[in-house]
C-alpha positions as CSV (number, residue, x, y, z in Angstrom):
1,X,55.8,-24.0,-14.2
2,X,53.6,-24.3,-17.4
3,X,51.1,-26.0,-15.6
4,X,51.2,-23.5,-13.0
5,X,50.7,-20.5,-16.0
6,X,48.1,-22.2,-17.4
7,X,46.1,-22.7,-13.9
8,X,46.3,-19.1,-13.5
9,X,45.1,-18.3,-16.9
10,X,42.3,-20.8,-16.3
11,X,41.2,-18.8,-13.0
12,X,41.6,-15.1,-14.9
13,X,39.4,-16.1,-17.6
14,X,36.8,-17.8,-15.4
15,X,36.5,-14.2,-13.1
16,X,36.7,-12.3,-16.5
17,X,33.4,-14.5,-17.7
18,X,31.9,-14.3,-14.3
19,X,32.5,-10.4,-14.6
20,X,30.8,-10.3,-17.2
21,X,27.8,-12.3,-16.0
22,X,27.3,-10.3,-13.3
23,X,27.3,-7.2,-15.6
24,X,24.9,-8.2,-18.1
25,X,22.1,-9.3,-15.3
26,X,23.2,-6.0,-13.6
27,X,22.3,-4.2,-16.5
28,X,18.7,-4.8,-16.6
29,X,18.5,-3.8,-12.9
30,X,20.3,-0.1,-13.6
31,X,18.5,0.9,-16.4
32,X,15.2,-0.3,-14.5
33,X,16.1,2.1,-11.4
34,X,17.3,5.1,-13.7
35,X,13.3,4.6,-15.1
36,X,11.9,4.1,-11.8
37,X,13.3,7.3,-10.0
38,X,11.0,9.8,-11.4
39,X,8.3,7.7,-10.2
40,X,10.1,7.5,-6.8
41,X,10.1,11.0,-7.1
42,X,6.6,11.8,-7.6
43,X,5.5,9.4,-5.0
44,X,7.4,11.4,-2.6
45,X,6.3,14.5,-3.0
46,X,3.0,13.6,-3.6
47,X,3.3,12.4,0.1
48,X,4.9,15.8,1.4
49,X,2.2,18.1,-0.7
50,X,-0.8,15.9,-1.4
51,X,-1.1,17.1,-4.9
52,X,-2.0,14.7,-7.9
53,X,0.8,14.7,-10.3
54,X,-2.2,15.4,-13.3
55,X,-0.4,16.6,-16.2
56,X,2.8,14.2,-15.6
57,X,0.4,11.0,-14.4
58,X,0.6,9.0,-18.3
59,X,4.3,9.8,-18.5
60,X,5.0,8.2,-14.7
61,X,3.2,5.5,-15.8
62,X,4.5,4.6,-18.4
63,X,7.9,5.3,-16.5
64,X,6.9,2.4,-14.5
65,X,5.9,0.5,-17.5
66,X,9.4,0.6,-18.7
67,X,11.1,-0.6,-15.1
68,X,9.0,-3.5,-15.0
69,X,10.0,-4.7,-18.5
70,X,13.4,-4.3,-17.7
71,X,13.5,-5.6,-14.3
72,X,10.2,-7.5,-13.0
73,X,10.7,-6.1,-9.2
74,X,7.9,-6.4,-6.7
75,X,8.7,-2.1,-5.9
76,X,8.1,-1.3,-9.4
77,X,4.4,-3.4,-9.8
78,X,3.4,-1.5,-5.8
79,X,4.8,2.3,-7.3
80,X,2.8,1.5,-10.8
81,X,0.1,0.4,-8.4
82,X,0.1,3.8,-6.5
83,X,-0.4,5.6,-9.6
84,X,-3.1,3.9,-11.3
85,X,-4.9,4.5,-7.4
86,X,-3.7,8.0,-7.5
87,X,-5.2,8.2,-11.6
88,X,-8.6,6.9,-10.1
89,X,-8.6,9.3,-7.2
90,X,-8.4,12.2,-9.5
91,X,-11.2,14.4,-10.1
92,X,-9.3,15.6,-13.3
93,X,-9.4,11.8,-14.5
94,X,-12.3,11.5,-17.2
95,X,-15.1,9.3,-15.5
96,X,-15.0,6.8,-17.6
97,X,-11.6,6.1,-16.7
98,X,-11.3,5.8,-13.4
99,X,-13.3,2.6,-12.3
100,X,-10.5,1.0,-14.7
101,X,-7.8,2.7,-13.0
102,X,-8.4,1.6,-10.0
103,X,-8.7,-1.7,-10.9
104,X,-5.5,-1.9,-12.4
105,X,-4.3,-0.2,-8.9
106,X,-5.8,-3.3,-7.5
107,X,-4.3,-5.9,-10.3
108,X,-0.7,-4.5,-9.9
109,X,-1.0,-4.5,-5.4
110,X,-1.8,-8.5,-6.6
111,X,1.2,-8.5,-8.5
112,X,3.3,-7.0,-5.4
113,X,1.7,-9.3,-2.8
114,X,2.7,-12.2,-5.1
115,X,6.2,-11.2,-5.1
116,X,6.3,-9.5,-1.8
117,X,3.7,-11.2,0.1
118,X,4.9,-9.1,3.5
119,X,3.7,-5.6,1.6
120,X,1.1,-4.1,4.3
121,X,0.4,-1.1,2.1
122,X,-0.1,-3.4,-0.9
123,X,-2.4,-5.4,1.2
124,X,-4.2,-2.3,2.0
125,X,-4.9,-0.8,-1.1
126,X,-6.3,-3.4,-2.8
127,X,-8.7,-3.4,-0.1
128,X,-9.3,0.2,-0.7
129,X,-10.0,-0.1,-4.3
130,X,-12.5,-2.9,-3.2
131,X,-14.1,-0.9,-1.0
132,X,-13.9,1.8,-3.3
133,X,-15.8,0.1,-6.2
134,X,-18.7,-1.9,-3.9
135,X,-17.0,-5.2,-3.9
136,X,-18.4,-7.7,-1.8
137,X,-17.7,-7.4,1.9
138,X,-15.5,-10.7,1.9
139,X,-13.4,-9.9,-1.2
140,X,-12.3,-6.2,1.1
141,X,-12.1,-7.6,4.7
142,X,-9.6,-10.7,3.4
143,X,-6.7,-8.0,2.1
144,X,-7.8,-5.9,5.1
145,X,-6.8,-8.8,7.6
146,X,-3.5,-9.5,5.4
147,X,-2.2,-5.8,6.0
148,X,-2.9,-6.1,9.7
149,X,-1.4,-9.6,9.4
150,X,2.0,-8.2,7.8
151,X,2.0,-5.2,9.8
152,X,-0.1,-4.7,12.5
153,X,1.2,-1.7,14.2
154,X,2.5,0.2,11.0
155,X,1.2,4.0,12.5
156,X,0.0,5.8,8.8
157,X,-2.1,2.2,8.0
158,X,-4.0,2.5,11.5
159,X,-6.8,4.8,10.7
160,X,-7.1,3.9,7.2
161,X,-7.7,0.0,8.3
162,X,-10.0,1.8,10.7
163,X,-12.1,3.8,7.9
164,X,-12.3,1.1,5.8
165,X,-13.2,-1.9,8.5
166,X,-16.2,0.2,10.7
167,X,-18.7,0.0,7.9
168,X,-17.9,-3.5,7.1
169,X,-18.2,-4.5,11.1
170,X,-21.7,-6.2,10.6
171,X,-20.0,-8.4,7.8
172,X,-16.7,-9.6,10.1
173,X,-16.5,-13.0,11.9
174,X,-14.9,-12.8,15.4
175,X,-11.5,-12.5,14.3
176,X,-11.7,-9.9,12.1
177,X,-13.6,-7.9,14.9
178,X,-11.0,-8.5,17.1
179,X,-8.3,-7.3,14.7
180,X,-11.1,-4.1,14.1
181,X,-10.7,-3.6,17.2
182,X,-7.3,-3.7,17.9
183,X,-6.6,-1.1,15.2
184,X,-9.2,1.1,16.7
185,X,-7.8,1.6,20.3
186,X,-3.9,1.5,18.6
187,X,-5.3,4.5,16.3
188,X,-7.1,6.5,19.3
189,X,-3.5,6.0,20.9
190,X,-1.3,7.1,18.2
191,X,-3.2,9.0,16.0
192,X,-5.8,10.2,17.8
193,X,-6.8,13.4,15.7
194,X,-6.7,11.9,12.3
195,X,-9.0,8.6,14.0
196,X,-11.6,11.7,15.2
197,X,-11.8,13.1,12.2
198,X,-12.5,9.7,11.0
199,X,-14.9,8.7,13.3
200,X,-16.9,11.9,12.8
201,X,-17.5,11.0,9.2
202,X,-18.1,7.3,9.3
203,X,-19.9,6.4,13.3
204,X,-20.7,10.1,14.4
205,X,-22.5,8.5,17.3
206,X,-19.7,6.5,18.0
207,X,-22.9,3.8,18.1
208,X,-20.2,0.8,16.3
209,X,-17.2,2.5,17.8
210,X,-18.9,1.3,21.8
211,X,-19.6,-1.8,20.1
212,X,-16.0,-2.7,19.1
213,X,-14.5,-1.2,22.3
214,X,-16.9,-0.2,24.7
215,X,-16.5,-3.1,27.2
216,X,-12.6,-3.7,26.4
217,X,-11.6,0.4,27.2
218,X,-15.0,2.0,28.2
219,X,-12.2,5.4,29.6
220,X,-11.2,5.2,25.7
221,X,-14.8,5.9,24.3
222,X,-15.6,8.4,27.0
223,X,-12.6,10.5,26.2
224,X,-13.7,9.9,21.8
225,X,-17.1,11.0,23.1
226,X,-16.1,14.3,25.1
227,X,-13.2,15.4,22.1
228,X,-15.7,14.3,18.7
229,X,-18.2,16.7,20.7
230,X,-16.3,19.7,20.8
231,X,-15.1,19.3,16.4
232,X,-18.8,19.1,15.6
């Protein structure tokens, strides 16, 4: 009977310890996610009204700072990412200050992909910043072919991946080409305004656009040709 006692005991003291284990590294993790969700916040309505958070930018990064410290997650080094880009996107951001920006956008995507390596939006946007900031053509198409890699038919990446890969065509090896291509006839078929409006800035002659695609979906072109006309 004593031996039975003590076994007991033995087992509520060892899920008491456990308990409070499991506390302490939860901790970390709560207090990290209370930090976080203003820059949650601010991401998401930055997404619903396409206004740079300006005034509130330092604070939210700093915000993000704070998760990391407290818990070093993947989501928190991609949301700081987003607002260094967002800090070098805006024309309110003193000039000096943005080509830094954005490379700390880039540094903390690097960050993500290391942790996360399937982070298509990651992969992108260090790309972007590359592009951004005259990189060399190798050092943007490599995280270009990683976002297609880790999500090729993701629908809001499409024309992006398209914007960014058209001027760099000259610079791609058949495979990237290929994967220029593919995101070209997937954004004419799922996103076809936003890929016009594209396509009017960056190939108004559609001159690389019958390049890429001419000879795979020549009805495709003919169609881009007759609907760029009528938005000039």
């Amino acid at each position: 009977m004593v031996q039975l006692k003590f076994k007991q005991i033995w087992v509520v003291v060892l899920a008491a310890l456990a308990s409070v284990v499991l506390l302490t590294l939860s901790v970390p993790r709560m207090k990290a996610s209370f930090r976080f969700l203003p820059v949650d916040l601010a991401i998401e309505s930055y997404y619903q009204e396409r206004e740079i958070p300006t005034r509130r930018m330092l604070t939210l990064i700093g915000f993000a700072e704070t998760a990391i410290a407290y818990h070093d997650h993947y989501r928190y080094h991609d949301g700081l990412s987003f607002l260094y880009y967002l800090r070098g996107l805006d024309r309110f951001t003193p000039a000096l200050e943005r080509r830094p920006a954005y490379r700390e956008s880039e540094a903390q995507a690097i960050e993500t992909v290391k942790r996360a390596p399937a982070q298509p939006e990651a992969w992108l946007r260090i790309a972007t910043v590359r592009s951004i900031l005259r990189d060399e053509p190798e050092s943007v198409i490599e995280p270009w072919k990683m976002s297609i890699f880790t999500g090729r038919t993701h629908s809001t990446l499409l024309v992006p991946r398209v914007e960014i890969g058209l001027p760099l065509s000259g610079e791609m090896d058949a495979e990237a080409t290929a994967m220029l291509r593919d995101q070209l006839l997937l954004a004419w078929e799922l996103k076809p305004a936003e890929l016009l409006r594209v396509l009017k800035q960056r190939d108004p002659g559609l001159v690389q656009t019958r390049a890429l695609a001419g000879n795979i979906n020549p009805a495709a072109i003919e169609e881009m040709e007759a609907r760029i006309e009528k938005i000039r």
